[in-house]
N, CA, C and O atoms as a GROMACS GRO file, in nm:
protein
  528
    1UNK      N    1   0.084  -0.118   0.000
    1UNK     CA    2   0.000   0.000   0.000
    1UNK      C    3   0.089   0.124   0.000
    1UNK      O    4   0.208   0.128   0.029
    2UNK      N    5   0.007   0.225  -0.038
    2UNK     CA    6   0.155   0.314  -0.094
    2UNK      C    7   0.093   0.439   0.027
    2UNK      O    8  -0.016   0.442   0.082
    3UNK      N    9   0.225   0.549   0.042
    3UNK     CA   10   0.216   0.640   0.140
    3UNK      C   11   0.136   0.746   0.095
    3UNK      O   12   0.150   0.801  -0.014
    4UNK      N   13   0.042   0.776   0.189
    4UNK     CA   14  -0.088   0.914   0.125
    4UNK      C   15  -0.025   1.004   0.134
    4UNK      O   16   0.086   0.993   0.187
    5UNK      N   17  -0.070   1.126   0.085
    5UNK     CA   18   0.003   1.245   0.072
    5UNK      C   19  -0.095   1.366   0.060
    5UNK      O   20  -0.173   1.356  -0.034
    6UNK      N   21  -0.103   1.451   0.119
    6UNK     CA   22  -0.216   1.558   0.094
    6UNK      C   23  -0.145   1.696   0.068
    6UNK      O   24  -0.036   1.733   0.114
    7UNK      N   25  -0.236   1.770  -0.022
    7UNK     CA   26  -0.142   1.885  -0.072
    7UNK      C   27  -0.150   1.998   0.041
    7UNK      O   28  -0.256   2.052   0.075
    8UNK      N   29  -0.053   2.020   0.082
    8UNK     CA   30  -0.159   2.147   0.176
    8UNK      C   31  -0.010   2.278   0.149
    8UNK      O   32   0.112   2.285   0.137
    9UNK      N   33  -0.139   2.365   0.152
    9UNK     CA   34  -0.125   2.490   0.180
    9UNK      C   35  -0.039   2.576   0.260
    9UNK      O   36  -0.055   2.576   0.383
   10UNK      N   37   0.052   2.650   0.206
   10UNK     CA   38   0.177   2.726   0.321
   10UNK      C   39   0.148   2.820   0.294
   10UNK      O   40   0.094   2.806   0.185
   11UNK      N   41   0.144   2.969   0.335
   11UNK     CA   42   0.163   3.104   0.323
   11UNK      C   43   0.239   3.170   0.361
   11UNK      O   44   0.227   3.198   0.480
   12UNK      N   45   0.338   3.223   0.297
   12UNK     CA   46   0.458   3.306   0.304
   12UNK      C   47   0.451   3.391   0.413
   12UNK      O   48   0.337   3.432   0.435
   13UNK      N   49   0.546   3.436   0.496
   13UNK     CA   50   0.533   3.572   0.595
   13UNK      C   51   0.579   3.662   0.533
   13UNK      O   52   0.557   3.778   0.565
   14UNK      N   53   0.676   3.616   0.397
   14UNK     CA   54   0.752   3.741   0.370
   14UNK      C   55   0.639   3.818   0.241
   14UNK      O   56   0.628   3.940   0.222
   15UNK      N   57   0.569   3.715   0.171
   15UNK     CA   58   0.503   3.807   0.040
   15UNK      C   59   0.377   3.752   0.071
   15UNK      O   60   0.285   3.811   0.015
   16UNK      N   61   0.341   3.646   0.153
   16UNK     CA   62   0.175   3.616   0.141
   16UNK      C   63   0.107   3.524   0.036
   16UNK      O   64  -0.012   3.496   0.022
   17UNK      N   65   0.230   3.480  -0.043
   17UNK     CA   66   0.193   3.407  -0.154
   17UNK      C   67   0.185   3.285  -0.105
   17UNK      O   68   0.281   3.235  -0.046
   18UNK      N   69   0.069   3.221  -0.122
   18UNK     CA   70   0.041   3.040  -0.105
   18UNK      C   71   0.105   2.932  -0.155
   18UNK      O   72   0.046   2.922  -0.263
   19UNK      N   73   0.177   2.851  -0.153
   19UNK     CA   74   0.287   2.740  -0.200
   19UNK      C   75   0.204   2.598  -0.117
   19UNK      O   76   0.160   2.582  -0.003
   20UNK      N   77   0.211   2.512  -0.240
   20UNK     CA   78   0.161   2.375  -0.175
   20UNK      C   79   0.273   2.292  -0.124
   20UNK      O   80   0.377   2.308  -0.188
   21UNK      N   81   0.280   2.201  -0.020
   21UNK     CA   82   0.362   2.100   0.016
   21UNK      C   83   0.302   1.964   0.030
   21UNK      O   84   0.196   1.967   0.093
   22UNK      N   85   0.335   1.862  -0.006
   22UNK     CA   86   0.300   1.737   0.001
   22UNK      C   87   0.334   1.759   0.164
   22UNK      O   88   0.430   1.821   0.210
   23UNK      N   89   0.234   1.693   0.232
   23UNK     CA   90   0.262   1.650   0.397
   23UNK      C   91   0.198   1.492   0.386
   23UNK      O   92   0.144   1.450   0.284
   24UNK      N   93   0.213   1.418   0.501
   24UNK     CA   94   0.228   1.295   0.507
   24UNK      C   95   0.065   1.252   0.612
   24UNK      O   96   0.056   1.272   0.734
   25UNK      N   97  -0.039   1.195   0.530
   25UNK     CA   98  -0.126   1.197   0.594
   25UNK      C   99  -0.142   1.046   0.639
   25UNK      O  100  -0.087   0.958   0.572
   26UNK      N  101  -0.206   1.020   0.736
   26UNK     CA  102  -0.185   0.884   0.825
   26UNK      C  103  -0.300   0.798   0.783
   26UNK      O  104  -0.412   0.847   0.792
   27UNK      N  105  -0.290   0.696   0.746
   27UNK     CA  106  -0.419   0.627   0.699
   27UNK      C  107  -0.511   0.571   0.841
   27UNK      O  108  -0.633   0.573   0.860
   28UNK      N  109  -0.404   0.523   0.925
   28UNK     CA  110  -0.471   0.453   1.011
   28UNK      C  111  -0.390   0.424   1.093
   28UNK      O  112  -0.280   0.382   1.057
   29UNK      N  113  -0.430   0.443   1.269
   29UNK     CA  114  -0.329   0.431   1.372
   29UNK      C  115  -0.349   0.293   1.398
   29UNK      O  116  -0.450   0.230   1.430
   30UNK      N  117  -0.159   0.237   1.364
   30UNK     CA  118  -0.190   0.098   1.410
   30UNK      C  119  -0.160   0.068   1.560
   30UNK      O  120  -0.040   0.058   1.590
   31UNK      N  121  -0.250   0.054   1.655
   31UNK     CA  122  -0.197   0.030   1.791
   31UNK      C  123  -0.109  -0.073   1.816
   31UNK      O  124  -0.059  -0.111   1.710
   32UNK      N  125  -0.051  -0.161   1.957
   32UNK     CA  126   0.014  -0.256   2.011
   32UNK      C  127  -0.052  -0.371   1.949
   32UNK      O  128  -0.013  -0.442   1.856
   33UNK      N  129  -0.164  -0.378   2.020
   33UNK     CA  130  -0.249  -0.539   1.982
   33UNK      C  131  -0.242  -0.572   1.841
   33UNK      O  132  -0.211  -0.680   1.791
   34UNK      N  133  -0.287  -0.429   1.765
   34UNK     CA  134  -0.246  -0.485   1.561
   34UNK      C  135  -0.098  -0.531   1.596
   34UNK      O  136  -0.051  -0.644   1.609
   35UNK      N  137  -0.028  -0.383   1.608
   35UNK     CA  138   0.116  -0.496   1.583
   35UNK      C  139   0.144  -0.635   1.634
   35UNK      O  140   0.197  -0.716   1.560
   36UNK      N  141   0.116  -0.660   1.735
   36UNK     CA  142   0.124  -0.809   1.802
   36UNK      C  143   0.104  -0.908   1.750
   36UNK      O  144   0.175  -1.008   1.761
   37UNK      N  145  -0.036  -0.892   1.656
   37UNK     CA  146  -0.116  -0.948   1.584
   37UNK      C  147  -0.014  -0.994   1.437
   37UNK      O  148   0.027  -1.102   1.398
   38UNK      N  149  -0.001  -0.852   1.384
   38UNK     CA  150   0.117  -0.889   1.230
   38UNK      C  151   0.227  -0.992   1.290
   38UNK      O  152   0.264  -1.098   1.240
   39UNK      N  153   0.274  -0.923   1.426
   39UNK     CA  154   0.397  -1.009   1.456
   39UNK      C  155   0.381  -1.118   1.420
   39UNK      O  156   0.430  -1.157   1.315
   40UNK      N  157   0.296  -1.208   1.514
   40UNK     CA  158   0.221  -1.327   1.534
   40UNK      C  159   0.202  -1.376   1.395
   40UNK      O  160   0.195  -1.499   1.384
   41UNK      N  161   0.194  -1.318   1.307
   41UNK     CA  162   0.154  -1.386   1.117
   41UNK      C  163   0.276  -1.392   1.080
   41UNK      O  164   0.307  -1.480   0.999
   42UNK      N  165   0.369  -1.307   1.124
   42UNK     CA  166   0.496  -1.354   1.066
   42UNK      C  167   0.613  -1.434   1.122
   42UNK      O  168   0.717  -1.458   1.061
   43UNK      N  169   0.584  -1.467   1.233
   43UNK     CA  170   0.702  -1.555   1.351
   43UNK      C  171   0.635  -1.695   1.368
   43UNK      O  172   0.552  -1.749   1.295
   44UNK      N  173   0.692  -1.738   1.480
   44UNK     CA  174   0.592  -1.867   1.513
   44UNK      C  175   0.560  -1.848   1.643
   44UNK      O  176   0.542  -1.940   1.723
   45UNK      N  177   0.549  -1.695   1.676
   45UNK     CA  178   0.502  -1.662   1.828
   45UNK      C  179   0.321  -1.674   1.773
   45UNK      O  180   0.268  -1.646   1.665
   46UNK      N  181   0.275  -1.717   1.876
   46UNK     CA  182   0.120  -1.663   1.916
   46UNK      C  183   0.080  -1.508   1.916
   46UNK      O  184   0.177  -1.438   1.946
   47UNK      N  185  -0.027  -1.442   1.894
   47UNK     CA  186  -0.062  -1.307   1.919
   47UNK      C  187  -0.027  -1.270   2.081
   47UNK      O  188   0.059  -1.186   2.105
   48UNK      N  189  -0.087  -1.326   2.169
   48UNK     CA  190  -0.063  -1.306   2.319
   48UNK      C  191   0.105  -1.313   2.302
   48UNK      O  192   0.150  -1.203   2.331
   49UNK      N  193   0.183  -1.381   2.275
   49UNK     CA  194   0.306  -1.409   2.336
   49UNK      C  195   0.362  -1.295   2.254
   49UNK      O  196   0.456  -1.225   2.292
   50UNK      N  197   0.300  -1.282   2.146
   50UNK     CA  198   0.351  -1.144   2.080
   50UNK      C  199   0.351  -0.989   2.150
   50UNK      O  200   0.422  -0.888   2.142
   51UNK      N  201   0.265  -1.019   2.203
   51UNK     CA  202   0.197  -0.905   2.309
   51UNK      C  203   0.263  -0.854   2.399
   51UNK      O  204   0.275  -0.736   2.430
   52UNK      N  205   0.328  -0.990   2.466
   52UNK     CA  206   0.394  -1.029   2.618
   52UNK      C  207   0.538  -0.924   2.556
   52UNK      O  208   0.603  -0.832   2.607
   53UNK      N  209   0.541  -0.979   2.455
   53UNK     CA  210   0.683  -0.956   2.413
   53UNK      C  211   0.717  -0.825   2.384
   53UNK      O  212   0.821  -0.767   2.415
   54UNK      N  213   0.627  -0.784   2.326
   54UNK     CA  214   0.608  -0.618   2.264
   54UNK      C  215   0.633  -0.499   2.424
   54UNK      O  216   0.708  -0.405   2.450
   55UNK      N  217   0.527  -0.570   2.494
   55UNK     CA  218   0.529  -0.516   2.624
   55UNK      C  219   0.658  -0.518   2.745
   55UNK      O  220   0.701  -0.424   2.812
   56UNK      N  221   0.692  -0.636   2.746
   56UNK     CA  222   0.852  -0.709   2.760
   56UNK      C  223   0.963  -0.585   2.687
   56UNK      O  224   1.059  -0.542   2.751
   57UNK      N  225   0.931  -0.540   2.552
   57UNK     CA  226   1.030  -0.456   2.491
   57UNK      C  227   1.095  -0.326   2.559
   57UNK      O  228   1.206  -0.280   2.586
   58UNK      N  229   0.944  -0.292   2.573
   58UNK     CA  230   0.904  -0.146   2.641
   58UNK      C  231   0.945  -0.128   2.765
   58UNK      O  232   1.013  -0.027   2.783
   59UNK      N  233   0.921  -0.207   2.871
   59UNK     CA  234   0.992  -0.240   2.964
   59UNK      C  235   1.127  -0.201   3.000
   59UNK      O  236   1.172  -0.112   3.072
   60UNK      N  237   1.198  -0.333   2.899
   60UNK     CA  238   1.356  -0.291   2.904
   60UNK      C  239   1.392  -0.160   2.829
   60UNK      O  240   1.484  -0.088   2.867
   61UNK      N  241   1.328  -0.138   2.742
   61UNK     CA  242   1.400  -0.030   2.713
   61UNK      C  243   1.373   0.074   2.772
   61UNK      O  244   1.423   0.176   2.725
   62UNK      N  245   1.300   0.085   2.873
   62UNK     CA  246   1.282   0.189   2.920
   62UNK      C  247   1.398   0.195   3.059
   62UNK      O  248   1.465   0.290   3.102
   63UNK      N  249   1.390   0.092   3.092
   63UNK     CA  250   1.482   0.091   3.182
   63UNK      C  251   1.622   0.089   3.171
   63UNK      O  252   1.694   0.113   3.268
   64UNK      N  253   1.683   0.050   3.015
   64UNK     CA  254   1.824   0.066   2.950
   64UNK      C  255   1.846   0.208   2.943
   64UNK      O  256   1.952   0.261   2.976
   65UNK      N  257   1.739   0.276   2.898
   65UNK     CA  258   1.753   0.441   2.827
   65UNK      C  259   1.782   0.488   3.014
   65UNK      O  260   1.867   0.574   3.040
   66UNK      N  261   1.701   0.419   3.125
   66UNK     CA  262   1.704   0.546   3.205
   66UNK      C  263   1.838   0.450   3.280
   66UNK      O  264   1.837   0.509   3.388
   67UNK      N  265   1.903   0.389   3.290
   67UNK     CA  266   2.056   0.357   3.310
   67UNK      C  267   2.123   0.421   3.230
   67UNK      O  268   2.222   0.348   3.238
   68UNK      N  269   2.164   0.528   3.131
   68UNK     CA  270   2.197   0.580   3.022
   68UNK      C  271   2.280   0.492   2.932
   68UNK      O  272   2.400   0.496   2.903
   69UNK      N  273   2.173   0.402   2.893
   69UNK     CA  274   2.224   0.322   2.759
   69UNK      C  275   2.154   0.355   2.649
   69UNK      O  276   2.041   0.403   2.643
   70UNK      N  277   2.244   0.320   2.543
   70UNK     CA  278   2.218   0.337   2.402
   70UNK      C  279   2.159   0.217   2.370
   70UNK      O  280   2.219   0.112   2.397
   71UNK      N  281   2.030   0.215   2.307
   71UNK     CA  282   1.946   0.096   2.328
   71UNK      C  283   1.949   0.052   2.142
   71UNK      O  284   1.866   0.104   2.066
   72UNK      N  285   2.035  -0.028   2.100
   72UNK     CA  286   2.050  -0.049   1.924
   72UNK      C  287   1.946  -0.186   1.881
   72UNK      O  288   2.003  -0.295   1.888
   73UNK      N  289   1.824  -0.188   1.844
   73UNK     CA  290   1.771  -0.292   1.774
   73UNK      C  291   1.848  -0.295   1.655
   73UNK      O  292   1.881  -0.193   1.594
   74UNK      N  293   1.888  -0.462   1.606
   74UNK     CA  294   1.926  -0.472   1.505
   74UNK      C  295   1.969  -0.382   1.407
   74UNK      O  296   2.041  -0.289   1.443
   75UNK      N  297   1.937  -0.394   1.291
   75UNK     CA  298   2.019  -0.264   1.160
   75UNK      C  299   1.875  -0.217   1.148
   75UNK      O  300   1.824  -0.203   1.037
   76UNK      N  301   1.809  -0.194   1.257
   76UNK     CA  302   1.715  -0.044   1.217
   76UNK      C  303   1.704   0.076   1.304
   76UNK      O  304   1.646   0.179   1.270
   77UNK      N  305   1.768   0.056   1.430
   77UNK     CA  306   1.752   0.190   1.517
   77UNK      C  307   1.813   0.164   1.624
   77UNK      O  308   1.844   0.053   1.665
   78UNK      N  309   1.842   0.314   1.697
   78UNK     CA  310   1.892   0.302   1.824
   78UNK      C  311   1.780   0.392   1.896
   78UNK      O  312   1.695   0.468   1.849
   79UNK      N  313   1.808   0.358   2.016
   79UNK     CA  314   1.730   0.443   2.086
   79UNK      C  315   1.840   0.507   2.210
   79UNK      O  316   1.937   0.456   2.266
   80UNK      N  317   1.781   0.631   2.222
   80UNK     CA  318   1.902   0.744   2.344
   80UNK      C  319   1.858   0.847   2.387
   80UNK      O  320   1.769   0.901   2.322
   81UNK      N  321   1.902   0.904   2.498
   81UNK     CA  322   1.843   1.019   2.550
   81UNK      C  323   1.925   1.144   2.537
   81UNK      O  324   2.046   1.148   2.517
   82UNK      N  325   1.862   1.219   2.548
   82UNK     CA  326   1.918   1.383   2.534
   82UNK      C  327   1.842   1.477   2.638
   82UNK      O  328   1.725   1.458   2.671
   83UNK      N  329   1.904   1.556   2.676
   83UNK     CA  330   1.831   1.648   2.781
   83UNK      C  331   1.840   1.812   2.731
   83UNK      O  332   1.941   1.849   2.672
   84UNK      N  333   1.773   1.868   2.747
   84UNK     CA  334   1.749   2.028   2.735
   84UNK      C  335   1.703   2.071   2.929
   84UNK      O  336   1.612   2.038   3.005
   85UNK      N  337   1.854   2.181   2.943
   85UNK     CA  338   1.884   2.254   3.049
   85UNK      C  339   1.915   2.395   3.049
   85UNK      O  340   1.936   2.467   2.951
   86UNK      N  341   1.916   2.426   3.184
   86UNK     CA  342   1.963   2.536   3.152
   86UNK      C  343   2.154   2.504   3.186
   86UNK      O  344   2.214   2.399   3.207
   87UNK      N  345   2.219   2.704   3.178
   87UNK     CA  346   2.380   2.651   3.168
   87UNK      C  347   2.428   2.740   3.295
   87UNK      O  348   2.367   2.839   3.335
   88UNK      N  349   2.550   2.687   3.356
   88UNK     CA  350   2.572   2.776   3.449
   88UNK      C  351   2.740   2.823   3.369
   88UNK      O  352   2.796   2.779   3.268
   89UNK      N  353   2.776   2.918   3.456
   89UNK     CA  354   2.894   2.978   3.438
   89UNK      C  355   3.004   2.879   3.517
   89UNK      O  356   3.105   2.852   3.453
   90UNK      N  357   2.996   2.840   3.611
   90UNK     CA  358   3.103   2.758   3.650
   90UNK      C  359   3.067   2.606   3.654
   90UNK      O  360   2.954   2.563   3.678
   91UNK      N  361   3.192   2.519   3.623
   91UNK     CA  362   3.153   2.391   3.662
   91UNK      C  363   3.086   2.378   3.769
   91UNK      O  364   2.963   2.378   3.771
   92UNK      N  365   3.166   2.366   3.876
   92UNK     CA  366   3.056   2.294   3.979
   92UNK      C  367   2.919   2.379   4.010
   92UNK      O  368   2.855   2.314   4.093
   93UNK      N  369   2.860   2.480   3.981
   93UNK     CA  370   2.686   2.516   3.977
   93UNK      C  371   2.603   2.417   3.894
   93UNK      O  372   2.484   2.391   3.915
   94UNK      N  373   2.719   2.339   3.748
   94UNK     CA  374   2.637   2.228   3.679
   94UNK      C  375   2.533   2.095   3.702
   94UNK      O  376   2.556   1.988   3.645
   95UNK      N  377   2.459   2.107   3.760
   95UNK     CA  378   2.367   2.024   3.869
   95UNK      C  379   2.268   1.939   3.784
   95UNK      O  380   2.209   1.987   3.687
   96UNK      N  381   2.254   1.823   3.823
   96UNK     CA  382   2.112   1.731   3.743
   96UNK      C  383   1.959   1.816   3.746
   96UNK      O  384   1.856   1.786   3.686
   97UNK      N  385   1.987   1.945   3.849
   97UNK     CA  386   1.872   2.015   3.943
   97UNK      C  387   1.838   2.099   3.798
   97UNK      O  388   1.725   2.145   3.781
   98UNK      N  389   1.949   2.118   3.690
   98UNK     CA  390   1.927   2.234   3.601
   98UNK      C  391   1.860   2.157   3.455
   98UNK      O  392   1.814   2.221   3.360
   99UNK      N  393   1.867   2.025   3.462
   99UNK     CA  394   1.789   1.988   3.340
   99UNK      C  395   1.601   1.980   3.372
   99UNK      O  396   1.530   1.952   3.468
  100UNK      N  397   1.583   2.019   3.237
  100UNK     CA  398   1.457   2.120   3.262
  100UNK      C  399   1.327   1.957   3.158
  100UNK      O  400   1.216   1.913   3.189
  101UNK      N  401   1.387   1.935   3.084
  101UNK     CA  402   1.344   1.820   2.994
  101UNK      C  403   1.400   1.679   2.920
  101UNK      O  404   1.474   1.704   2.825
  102UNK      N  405   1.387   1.592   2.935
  102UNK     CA  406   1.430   1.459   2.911
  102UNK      C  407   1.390   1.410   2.763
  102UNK      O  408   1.268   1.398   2.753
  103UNK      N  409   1.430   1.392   2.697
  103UNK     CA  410   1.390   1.361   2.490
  103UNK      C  411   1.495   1.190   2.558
  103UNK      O  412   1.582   1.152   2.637
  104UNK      N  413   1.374   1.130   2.420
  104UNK     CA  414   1.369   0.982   2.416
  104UNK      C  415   1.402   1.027   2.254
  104UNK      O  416   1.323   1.102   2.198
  105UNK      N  417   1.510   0.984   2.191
  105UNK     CA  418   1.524   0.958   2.027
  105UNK      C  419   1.550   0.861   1.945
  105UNK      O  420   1.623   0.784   2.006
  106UNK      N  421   1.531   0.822   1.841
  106UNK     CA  422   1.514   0.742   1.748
  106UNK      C  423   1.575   0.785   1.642
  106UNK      O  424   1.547   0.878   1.566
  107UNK      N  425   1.702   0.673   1.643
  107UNK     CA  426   1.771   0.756   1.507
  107UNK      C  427   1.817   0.595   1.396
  107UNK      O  428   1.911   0.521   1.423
  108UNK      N  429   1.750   0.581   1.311
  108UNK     CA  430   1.725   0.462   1.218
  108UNK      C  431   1.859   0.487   1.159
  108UNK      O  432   1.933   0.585   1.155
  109UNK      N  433   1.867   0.358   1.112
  109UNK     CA  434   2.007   0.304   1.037
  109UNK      C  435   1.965   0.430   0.869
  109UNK      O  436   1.866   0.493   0.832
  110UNK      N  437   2.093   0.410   0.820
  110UNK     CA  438   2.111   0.411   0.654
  110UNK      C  439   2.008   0.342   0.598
  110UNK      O  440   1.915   0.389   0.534
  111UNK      N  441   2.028   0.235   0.622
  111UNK     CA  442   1.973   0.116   0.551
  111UNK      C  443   1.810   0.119   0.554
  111UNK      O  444   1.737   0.110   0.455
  112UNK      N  445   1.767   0.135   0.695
  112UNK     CA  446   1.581   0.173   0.727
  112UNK      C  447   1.559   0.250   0.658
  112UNK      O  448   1.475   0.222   0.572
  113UNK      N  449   1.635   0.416   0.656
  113UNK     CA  450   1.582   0.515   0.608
  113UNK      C  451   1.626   0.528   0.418
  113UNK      O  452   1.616   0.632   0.353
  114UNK      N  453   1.673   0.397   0.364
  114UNK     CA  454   1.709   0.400   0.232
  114UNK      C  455   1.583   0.311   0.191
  114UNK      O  456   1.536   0.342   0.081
  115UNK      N  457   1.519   0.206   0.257
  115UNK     CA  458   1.420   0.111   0.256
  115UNK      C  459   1.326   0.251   0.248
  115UNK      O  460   1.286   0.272   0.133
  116UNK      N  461   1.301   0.310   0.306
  116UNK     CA  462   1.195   0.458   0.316
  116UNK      C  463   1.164   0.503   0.185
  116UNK      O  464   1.061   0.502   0.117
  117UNK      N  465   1.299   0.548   0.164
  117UNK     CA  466   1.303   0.598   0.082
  117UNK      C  467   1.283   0.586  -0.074
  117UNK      O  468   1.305   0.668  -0.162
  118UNK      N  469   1.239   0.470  -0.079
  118UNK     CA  470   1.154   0.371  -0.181
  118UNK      C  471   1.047   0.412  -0.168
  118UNK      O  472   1.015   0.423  -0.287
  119UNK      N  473   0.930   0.456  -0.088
  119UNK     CA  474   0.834   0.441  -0.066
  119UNK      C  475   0.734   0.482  -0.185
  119UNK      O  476   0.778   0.560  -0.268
  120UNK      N  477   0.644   0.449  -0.194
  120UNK     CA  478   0.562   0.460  -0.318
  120UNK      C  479   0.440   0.563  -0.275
  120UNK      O  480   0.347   0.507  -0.218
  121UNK      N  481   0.425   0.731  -0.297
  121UNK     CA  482   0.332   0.851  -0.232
  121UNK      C  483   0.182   0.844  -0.345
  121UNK      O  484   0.201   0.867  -0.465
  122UNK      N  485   0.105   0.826  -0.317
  122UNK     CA  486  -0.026   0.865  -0.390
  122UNK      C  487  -0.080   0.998  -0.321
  122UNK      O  488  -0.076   1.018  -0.199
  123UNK      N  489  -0.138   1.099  -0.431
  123UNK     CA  490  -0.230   1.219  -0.360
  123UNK      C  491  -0.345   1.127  -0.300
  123UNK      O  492  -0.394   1.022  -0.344
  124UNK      N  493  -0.378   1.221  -0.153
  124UNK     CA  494  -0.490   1.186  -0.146
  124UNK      C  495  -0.593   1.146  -0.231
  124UNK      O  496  -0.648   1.038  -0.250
  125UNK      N  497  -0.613   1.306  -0.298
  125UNK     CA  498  -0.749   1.266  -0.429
  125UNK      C  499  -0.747   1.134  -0.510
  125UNK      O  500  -0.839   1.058  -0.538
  126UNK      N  501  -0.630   1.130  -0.537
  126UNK     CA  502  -0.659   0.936  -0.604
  126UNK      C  503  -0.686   0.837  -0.496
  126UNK      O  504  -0.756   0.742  -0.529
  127UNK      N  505  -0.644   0.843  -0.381
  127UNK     CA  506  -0.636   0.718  -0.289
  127UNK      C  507  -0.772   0.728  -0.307
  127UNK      O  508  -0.822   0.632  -0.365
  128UNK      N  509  -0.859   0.831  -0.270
  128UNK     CA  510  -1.014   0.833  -0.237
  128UNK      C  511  -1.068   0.797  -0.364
  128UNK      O  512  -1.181   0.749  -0.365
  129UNK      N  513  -1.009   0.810  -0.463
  129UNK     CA  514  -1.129   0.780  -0.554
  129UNK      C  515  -1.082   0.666  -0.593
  129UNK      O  516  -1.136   0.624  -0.695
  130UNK      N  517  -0.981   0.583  -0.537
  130UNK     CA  518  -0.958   0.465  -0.578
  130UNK      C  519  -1.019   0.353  -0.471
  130UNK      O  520  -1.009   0.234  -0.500
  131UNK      N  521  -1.087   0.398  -0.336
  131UNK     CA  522  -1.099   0.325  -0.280
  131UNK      C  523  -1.247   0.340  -0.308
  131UNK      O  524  -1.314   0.248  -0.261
  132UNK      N  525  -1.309   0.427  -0.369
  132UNK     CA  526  -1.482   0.478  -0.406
  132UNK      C  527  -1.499   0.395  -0.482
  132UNK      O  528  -1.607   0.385  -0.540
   0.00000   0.00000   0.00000
């Protein structure tokens, strides 16, 4: 199935003139249980054990990221944290007390984001009138 695409509308600050951009519209949110489910069609796990497992994932990685590990699934991603603080003037004022926000990131291999980059975009207006 190929990636939707809807034209939308930008307006300049500097002249006011309207410019279209393809943006990336979502067909359908696949939750945990779908994924569990695909898993389960493609392994020789069960849906439940798929589940267990998915949930099992989340888990550890949540608990790798907050040990400050770099969490690498296979050749498609890592997962890592980054913080936004404020700065002091001397070393020692530098305190854990001054980070203000915690970011969880996702940064995909070459290889994921070259697989992407294949992807096959239809305008909206055809998807709809192809599914009419």
């Amino acid at each position: 199935m190929p990636v939707i695409y809807k034209k939308q509308p930008k307006r300049s600050l500097k002249d006011k003139s309207v410019r279209y951009f393809p943006t990336v519209k979502s067909v359908k949110l696949i939750r945990e249980r779908e994924v569990a489910k695909l898993l389960a069609d493609e392994t020789t796990l069960n849906a439940k054990e798929a589940e267990f497992a998915l949930v099992q994932l989340q888990k550890i990685l949540l608990r790798e990221l907050q040990q400050g590990n770099t969490v690498q699934l296979g050749d498609w991603a890592s997962f890592f944290l980054t913080v936004a603080s404020d700065g002091t003037e001397k070393k020692e004022d530098c305190t854990a007390s001054l980070i203000k926000t915690v970011r969880c990131h996702c940064r995909f291999t070459p290889s994921f984001r070259e697989t992407l980059q294949k992807s096959e975009f239809v305008p909206l207006e055809d998807f709809e009138r192809i599914k009419a």
